[in-house]
N, C-alpha and C positions, 0 to 999 in steps of 0.2 A: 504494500500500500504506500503511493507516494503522497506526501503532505505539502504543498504549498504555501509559504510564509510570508510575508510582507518582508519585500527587501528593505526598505526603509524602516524600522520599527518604533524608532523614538516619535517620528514624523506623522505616523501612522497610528501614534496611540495620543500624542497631540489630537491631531485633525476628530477622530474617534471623541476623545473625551466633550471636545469642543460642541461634535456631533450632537451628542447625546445630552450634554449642558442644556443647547438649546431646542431639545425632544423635550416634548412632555410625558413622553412614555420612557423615559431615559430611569436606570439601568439597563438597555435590552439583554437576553440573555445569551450565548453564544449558540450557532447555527452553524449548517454544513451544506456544500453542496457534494456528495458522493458519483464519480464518474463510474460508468462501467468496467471499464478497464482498470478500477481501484483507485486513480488517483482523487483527491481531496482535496477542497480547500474552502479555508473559513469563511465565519463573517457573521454577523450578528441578525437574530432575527425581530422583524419591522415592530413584533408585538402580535402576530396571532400564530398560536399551538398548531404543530401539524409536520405531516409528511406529502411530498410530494412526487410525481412519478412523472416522467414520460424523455422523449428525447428531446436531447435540448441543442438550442439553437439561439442566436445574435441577430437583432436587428442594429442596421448600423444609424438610422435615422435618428434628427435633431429634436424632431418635434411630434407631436403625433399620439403618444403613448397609449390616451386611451381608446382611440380606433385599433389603433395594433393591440391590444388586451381586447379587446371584443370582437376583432375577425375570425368568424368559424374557421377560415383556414389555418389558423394553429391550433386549433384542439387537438388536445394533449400532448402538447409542448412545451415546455418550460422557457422560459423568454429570457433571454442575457440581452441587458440593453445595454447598448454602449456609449450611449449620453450617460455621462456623469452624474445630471441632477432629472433625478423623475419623479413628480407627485409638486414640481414648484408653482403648475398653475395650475393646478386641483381639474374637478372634472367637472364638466356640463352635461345635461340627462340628454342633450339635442344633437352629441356629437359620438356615438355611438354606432356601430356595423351590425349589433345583433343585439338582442336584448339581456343576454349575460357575459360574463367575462370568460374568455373563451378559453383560454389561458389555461395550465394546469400550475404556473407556478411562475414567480418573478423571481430574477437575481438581479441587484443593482451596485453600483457604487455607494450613491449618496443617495437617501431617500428622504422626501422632504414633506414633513408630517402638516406643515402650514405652508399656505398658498396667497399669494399676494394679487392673483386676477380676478375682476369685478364678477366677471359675467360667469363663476363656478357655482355651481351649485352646493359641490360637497368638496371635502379634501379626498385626495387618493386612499388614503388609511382608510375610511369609513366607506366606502366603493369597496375594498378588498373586504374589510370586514365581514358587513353585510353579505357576502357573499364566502367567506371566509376561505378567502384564498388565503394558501402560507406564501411569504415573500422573505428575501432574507437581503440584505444591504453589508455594506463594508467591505465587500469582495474586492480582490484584486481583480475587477472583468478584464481589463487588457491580459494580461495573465492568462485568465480564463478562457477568451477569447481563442488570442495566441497559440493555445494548446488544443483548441478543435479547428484549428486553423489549419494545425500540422497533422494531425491525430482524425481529422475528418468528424461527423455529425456520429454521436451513441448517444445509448438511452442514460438519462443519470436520475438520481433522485436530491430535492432538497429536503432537511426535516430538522428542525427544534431538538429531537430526541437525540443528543448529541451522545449519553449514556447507552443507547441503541445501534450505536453503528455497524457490530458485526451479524447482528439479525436484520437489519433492514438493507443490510448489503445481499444476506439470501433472499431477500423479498424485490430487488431490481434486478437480480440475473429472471424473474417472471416476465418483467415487464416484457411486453412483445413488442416487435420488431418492427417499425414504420413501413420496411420494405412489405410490402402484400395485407397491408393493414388498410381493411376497407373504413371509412370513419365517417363517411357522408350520410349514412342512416342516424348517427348522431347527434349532427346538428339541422338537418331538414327540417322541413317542417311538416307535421303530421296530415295537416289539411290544407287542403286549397286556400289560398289569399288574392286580393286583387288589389292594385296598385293605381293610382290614377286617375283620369273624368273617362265615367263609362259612355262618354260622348266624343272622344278623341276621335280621330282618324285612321290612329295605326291598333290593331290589335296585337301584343306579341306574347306569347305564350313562354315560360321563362321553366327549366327545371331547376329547381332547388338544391345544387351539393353542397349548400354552404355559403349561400348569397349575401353578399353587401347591401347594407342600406343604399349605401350611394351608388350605385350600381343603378337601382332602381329610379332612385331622386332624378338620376342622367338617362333614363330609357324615359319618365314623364314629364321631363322640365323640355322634352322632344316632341311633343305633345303626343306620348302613347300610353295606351291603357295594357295593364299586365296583369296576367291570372299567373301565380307561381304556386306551379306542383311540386309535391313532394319528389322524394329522387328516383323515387323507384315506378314510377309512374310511367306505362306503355306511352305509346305515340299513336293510337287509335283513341284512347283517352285525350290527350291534349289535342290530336286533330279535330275532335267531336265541338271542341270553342269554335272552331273557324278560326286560327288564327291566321296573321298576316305574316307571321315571321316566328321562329324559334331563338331561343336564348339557353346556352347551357354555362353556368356560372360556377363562378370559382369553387373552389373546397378544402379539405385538409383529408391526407393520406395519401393511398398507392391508386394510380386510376386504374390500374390493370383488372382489379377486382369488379370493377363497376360494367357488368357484360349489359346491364339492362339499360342507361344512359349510352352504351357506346352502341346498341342496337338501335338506339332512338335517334343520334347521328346519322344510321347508316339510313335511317328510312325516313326523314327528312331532306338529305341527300338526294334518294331516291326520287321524293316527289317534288323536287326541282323548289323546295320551298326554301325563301333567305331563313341562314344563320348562321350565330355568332357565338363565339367561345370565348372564355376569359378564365384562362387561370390553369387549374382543374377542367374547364369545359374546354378548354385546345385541347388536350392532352386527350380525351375522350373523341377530341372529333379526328385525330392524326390515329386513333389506334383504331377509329370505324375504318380506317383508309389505310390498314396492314403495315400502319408505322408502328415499331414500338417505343416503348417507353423508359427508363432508367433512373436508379435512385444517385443522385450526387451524390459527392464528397461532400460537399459543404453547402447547400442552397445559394438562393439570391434572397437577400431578403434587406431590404432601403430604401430609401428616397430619391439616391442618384446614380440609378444605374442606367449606365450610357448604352442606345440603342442607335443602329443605324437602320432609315429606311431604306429598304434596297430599291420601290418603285420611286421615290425620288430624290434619296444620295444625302437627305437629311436629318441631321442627327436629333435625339430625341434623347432627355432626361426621366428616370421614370422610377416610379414605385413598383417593387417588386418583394414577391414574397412565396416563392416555391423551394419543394426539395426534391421535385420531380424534375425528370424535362425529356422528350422528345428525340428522338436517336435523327443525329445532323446527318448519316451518308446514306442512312436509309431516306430519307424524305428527297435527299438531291437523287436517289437514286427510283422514287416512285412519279410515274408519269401522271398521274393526278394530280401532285399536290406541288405549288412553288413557291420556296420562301420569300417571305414577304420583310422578315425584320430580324437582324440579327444583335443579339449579346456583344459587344463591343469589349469587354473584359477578357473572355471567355471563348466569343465563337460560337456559342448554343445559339440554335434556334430560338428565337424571339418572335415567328408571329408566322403563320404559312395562308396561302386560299386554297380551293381546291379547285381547279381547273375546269370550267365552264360550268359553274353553278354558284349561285348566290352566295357564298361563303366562305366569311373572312375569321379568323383567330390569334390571339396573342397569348404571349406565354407571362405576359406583365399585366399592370393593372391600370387601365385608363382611365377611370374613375376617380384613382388616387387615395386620398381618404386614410392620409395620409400622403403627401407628396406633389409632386410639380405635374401643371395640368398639359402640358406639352403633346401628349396623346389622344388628349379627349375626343379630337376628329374621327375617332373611329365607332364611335356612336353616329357621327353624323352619315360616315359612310356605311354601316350598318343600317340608319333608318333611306337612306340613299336608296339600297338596294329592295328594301321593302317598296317605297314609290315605285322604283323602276315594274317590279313584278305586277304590280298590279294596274300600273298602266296596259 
């Protein structure tokens, strides 16, 4: 079992005391976060009891926090954030992706128990609280980071129970394994919903793996109305609305598992209807078209990751947030499908069509919600293609 210390320690127990001086929850008591691979490293937790499970992962954004805590596509994740200060401008009920925190656990540097912006509703503590998620601060995250940086995305767990560590180290070799871990029947939603003025223009029928608010805010501020199915929900059913256009939306897990949404691609497809994927939903609509899929090293997951469009040679800043992605020689190598937008970092696949039919996908998020609106056009070119079809 390897232990990670604060290099610095006079500096670190300074900054610490200081911390906690000006906490009202101050003494906290000491916290862990436990990697798979055994190794360890401290940090105090925020003030609620508990263990935590799943694979953990870093977003690398500035701002944003409590979007990224409520996007179903991290369920069951543990989030390493790597801003410094999180919880300094509390939370608003209006700025939200799902209606709970989708999160299975936060690691932070500095956690900031009081909040200085007007328009908060509540501070961040009382948002975990009430929902009682464990969170643990003081962490080395650079450190942290750094080490799944090299060492690639495992499952870890955080817990309070710091007297517990050699039994709750046999209770995360359970934890299962992101790769082939279906998770969109998790966050769906159980029944039908509808979005929008049931007087609009555009009808679009939306599957649910895991859907963003703003997702939707941007399919009706286009003047369209939206029924969202559950995920598992045929395409004789969603056809039965009449819609104008299909919508298959982001999610958290392995798309490979999802045989019943990438059927619903393929017969959508089939009857020459526009749609459009994000996220999760490319990933489903590239595996309707005998591309496969593959789990990273490390995800995307930020507010600036740099994309190039390849139809016009223009660069694009953009939120993202996968641990999936798309196999690059198979898709240059399938005569349906051409990419459309590539990973600037990396090289991955970032965004394909499929070749003479209404449908366009991205492997980022244009919606944002957290992040720079640089992308948004591609809702306009999504309801673009619905006009087209039905003229």
């Amino acid at each position: 079992m390897r232990i990670n210390h604060c290099v610095y320690p006079f500096f670190c127990a300074i900054f610490v005391a200081t911390n906690n001086k000006m906490s009202k929850y101050s003494p906290r008591p000491k916290a862990f976060i436990l990697l798979e691979d055994g190794t360890v490293f401290f940090g105090k937790s925020v003030g609620i009891d508990g263990t935590a499970t799943g694979e953990v992962c870093f977003n690398t954004g500035m701002t944003g926090y409590q979007e990224i805590f409520t996007d179903p596509s991290y369920y069951g994740q543990l989030m390493v954030a790597t801003n410094a200060h999180i919880g300094n401008y509390g939370v608003n009920d209006e700025e939200v992706e799902s209606n709970q925190i989708q999160i299975s656990g936060l690691i932070c540097k500095n956690f900031n128990f009081e909040h200085s912006r007007p328009a908060a509703d509540e501070s961040l503590f009382d948002f975990f609280e009430k929902q009682n998620l464990v969170a643990i601060s003081d962490v080395d995250t650079r450190a942290l980071v750094s080490y799944i940086r090299d060492n690639g995305a495992m499952n870890a767990l955080i817990s309070t129970k710091v007297d517990e560590m050699d039994s709750l180290q046999q209770q995360l070799q359970k934890v299962p394994s992101m790769k082939g871990l279906e998770l969109a029947s998790k966050v769906s939603t159980t029944e039908p919903y509808f979005e929008g003025d049931p007087n609009a223009p555009i009808k679009i029928a939306a599957l649910d793996l895991g859907i963003k608010k703003n997702i939707l805010r941007n399919l009706v501020a286009r003047n369209a109305y939206i029924k969202v199915f559950p995920f598992n929900t045929n395409f004789e059913t969603m056809s039965a609305w009449n819609p104008d256009g299909y919508f298959l939306s982001n999610g958290p897990g392995d798309p490979e598992p999802l045989t019943g949404p990438i059927e619903v691609a393929s017969q959508v497809l089939a009857a020459n209807k526009p749609l459009f994927g994000i996220c999760l939903g490319h990933q489903v609509i590239a595996l309707s078209q005998g591309i496969p899929t593959y789990k990273m090293r490390n995800g995307h997951r930020g507010i600036n990751h740099p994309i190039l469009n390849l139809e016009t040679g223009k660069g694009e800043i953009t939120s993202q947030n996968h641990g999936f992605a798309i196999d690059r020689e198979a898709t240059e190598n399938n005569k349906n499908v051409s990419i459309t937008h590539l990973h600037l970092n990396d090289n991955t696949v970032a965004g394909i069509r499929v070749n003479g039919k209404p449908c366009l996908s991205v492997q980022y998020h244009p919606e944002a919600s957290p992040g720079p609106h640089d992308s948004s056009y591609l809702f306009d070119q999504f309801i673009q293609l619905i006009q087209n079809q039905k003229k």
